[in-house]
N, CA, C and O atoms as a Tinker XYZ file with bonds, in Angstrom:
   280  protein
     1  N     96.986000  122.921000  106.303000    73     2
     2  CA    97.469000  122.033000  107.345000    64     1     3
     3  C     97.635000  120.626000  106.777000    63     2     4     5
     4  O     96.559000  120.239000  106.320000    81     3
     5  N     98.410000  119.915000  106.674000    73     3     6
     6  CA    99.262000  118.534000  106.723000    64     5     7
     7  C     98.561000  117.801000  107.920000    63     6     8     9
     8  O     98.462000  117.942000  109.139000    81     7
     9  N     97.988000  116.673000  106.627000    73     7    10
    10  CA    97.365000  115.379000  107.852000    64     9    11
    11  C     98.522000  114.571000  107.854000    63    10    12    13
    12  O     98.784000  114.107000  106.745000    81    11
    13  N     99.466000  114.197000  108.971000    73    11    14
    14  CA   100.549000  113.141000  109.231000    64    13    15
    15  C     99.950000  112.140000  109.785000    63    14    16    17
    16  O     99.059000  112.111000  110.634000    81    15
    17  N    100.697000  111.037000  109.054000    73    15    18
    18  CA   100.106000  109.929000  109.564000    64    17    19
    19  C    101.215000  109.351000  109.924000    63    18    20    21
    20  O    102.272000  109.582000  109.336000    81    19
    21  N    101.108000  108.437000  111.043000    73    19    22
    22  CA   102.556000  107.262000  111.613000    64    21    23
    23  C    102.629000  106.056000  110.613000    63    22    24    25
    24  O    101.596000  105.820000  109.986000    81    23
    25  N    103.619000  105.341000  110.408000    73    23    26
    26  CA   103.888000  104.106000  109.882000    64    25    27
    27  C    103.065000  103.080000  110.742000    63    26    28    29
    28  O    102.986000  103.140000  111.969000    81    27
    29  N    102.520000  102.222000  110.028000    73    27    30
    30  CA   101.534000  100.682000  110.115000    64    29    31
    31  C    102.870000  100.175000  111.104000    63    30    32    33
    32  O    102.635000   99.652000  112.194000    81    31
    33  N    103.991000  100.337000  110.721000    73    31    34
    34  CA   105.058000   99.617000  111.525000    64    33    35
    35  C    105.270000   99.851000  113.217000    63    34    36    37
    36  O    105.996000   99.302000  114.045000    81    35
    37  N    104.532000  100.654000  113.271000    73    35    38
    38  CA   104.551000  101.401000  114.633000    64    37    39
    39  C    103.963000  100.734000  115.381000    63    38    40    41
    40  O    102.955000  100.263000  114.854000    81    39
    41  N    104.140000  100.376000  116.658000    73    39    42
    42  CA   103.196000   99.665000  117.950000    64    41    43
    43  C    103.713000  100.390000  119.084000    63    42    44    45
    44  O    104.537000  101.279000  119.297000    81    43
    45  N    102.819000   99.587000  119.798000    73    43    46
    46  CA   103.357000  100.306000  121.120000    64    45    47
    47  C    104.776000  100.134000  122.013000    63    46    48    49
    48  O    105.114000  101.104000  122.691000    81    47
    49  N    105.548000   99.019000  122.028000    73    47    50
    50  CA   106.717000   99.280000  121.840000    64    49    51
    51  C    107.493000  100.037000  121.476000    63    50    52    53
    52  O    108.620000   99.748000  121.877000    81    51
    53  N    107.447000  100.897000  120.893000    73    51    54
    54  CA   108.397000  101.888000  119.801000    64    53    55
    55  C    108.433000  103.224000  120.427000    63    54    56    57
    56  O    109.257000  104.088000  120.129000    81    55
    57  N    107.373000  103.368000  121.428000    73    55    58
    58  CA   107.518000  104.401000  122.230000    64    57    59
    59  C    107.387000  105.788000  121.338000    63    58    60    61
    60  O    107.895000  106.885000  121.570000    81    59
    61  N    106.366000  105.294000  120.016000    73    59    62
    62  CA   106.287000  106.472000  119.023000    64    61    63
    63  C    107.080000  106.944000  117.889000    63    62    64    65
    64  O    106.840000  107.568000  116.856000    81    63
    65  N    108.151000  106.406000  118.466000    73    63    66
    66  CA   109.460000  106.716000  117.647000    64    65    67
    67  C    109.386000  105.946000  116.112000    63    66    68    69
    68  O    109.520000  104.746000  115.876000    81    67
    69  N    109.191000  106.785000  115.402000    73    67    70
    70  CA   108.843000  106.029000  114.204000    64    69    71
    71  C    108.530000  106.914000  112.801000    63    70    72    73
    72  O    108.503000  108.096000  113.145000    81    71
    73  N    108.322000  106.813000  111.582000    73    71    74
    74  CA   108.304000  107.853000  110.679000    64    73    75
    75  C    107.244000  108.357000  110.330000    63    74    76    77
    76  O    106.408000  107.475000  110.137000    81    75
    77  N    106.803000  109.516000  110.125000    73    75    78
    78  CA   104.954000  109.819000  109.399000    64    77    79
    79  C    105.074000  110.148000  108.588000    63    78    80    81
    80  O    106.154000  110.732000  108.494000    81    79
    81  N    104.217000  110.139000  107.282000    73    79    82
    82  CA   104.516000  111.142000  106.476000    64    81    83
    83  C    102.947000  111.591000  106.057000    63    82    84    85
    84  O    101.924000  111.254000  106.653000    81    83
    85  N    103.027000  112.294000  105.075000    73    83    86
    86  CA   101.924000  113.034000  104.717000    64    85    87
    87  C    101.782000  113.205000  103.078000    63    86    88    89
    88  O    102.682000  113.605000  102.340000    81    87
    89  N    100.802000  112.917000  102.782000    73    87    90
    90  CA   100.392000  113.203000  100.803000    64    89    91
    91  C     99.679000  113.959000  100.457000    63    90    92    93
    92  O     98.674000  114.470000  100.951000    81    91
    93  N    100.493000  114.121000   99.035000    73    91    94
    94  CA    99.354000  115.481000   98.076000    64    93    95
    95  C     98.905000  114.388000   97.089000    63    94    96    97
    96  O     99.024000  113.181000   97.298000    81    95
    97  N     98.285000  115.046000   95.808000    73    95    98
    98  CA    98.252000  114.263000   94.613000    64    97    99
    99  C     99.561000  114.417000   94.351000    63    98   100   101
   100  O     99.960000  113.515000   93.615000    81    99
   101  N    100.626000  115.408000   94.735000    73    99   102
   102  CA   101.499000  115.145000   93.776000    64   101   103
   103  C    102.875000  114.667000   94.739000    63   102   104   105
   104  O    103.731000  114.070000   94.086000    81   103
   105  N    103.106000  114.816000   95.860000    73   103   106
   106  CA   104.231000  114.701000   96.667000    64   105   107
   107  C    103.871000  113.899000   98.299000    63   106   108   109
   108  O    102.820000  113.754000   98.925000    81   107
   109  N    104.954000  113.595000   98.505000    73   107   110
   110  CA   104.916000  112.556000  100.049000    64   109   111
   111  C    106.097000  113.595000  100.256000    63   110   112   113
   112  O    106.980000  114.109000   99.568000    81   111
   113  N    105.578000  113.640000  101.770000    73   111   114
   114  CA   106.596000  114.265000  102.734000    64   113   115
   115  C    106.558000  113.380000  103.961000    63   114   116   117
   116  O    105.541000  113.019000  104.554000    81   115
   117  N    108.161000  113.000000  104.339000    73   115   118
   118  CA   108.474000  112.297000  105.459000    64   117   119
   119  C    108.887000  113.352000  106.747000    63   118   120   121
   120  O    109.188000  114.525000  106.528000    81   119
   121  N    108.862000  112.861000  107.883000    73   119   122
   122  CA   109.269000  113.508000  109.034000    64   121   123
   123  C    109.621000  112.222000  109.723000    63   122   124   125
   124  O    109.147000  111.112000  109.479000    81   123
   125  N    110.745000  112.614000  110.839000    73   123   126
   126  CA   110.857000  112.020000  112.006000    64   125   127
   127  C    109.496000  112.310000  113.482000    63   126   128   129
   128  O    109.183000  113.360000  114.044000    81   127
   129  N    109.106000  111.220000  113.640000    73   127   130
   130  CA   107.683000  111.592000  114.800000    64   129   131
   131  C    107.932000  112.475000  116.061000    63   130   132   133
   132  O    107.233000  113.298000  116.653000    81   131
   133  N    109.776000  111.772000  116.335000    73   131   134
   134  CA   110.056000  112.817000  117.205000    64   133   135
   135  C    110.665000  114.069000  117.680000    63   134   136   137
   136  O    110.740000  114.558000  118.806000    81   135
   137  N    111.160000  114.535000  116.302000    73   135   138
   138  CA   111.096000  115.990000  116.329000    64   137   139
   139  C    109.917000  116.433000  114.496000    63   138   140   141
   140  O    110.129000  116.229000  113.301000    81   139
   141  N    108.941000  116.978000  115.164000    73   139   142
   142  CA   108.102000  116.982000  113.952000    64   141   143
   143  C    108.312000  118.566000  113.648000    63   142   144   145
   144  O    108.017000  118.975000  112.524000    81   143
   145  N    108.861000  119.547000  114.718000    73   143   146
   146  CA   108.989000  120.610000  113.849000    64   145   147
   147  C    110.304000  120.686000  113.006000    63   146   148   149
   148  O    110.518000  121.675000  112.304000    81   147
   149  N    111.124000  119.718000  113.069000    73   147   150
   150  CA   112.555000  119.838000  111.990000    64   149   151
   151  C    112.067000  119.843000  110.690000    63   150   152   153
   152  O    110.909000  119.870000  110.273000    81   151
   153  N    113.177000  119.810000  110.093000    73   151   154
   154  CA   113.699000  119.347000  108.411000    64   153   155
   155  C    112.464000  118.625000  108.050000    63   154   156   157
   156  O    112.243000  117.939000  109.048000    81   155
   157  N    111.415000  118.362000  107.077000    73   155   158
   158  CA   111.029000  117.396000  106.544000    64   157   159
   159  C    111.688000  116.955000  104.855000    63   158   160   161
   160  O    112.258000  117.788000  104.151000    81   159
   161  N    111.473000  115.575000  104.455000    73   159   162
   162  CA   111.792000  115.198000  103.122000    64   161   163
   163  C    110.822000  115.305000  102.316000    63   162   164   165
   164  O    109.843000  114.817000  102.880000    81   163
   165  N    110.458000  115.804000  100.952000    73   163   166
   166  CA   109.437000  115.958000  100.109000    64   165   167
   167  C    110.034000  115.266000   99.034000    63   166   168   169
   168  O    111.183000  115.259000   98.592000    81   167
   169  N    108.828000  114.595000   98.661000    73   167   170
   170  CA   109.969000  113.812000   97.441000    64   169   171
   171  C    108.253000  114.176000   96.135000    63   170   172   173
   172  O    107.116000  114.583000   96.371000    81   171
   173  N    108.647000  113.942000   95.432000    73   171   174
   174  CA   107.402000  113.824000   93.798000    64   173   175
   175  C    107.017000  111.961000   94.118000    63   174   176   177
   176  O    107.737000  110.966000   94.037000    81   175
   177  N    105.680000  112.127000   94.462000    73   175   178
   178  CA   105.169000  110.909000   94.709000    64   177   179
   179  C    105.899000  109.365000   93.580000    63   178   180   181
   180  O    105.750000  108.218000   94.000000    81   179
   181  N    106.621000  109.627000   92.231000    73   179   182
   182  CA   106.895000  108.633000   91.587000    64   181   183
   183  C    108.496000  108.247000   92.291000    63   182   184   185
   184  O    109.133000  107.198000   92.193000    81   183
   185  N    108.802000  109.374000   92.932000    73   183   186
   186  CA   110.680000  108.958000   93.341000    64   185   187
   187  C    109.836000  108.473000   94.950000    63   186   188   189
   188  O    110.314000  107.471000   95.482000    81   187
   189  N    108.815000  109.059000   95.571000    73   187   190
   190  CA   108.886000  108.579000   96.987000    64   189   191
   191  C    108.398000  106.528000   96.732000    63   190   192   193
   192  O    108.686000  105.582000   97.465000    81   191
   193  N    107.664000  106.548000   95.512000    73   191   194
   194  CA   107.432000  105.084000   95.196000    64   193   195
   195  C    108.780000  104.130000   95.016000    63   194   196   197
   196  O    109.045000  103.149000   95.711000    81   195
   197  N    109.665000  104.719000   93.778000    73   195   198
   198  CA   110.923000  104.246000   93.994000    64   197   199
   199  C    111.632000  103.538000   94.968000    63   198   200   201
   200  O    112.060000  102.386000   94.914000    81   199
   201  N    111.731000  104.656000   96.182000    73   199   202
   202  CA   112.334000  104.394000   97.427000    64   201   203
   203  C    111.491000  103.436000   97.697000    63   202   204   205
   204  O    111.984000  102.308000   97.728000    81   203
   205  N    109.952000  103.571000   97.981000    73   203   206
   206  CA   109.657000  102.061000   98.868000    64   205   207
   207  C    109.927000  100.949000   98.255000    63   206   208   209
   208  O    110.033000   99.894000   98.881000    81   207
   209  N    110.114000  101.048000   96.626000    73   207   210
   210  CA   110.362000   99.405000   96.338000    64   209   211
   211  C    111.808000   99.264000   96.103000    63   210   212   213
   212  O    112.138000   98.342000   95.357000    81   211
   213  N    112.814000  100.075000   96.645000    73   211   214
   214  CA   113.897000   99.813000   96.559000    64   213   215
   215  C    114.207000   99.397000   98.016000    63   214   216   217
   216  O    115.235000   98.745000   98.197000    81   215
   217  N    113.325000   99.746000   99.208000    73   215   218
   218  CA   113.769000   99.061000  100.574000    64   217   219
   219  C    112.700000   97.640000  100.432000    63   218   220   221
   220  O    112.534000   97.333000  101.612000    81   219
   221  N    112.146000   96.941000   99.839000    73   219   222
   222  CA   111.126000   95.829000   99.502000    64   221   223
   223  C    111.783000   94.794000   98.805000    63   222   224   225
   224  O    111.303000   93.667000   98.693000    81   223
   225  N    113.615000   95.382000   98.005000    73   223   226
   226  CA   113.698000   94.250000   97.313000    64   225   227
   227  C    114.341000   93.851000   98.432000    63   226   228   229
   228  O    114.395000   94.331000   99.564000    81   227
   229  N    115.142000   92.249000   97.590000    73   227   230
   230  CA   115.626000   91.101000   98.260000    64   229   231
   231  C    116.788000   91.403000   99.080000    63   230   232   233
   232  O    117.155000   90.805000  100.092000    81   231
   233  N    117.464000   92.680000   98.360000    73   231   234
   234  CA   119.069000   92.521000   99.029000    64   233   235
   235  C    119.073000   94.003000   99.971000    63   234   236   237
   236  O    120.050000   94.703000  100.235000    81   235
   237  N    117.534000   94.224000  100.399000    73   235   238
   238  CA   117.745000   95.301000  100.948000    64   237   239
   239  C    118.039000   95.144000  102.949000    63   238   240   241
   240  O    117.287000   94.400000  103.579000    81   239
   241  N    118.790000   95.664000  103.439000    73   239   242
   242  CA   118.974000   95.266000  105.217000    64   241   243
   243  C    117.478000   95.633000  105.540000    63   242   244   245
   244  O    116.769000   94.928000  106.258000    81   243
   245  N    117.009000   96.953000  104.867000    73   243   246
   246  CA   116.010000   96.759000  105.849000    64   245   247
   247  C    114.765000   95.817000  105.943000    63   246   248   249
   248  O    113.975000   95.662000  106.874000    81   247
   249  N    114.829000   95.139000  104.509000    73   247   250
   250  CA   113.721000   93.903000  104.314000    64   249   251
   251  C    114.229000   92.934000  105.627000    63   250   252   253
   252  O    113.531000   92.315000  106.431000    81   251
   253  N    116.012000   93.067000  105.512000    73   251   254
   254  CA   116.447000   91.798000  106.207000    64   253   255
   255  C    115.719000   92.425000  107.829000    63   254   256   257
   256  O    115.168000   91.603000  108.562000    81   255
   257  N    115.770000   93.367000  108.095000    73   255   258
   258  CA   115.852000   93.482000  109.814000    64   257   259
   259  C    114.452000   93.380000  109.981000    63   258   260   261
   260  O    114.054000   92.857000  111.023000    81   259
   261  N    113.384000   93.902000  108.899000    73   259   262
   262  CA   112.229000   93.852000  109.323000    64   261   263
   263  C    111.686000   92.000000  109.316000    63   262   264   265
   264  O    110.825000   91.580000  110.088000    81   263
   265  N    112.312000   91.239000  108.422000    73   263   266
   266  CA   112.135000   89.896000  108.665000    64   265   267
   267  C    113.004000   89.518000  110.061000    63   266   268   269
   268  O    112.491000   88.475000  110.466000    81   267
   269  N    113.925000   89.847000  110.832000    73   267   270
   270  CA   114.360000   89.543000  111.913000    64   269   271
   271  C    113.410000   89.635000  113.256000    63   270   272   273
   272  O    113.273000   88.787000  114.138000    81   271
   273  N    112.595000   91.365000  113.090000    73   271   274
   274  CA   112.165000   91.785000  114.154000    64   273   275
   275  C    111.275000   91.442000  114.212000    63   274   276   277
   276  O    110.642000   91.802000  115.204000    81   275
   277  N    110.394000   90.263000  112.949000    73   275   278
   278  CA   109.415000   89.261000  113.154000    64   277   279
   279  C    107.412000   90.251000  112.985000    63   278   280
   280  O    106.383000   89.590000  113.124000    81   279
């Protein structure tokens, strides 16, 4: 069994809606919170690192929207 956890980004506003994912030693798997029996993404924990510091740099929208939504 898969412990999912929600994103830190999540409050109560969001009405839940938001991403979880779950870790091995060796892999992160993403899901959408609100359909959790679909599709999930599995990535090899060094490409799921990738991705987060490729949405962290400077020219990324979602750095920009998450600095908007304060």
């Amino acid at each position: 069994m898969e412990n999912w956890r929600k994103s830190s980004y999540s409050g109560p506003d969001d009405g839940n809606n938001c991403v979880e994912i779950s870790t091995s030693p060796t892999h992160v798997s993403i899901r959408d919170s609100k359909a959790p029996t679909r599709a999930t993404l599995t990535l090899p924990t060094p490409a799921f690192t990738t991705f987060l510091d490729g949405l962290k740099a400077p020219h990324s929208t979602v750095t920009d929207f998450a600095r908007l939504r304060g």
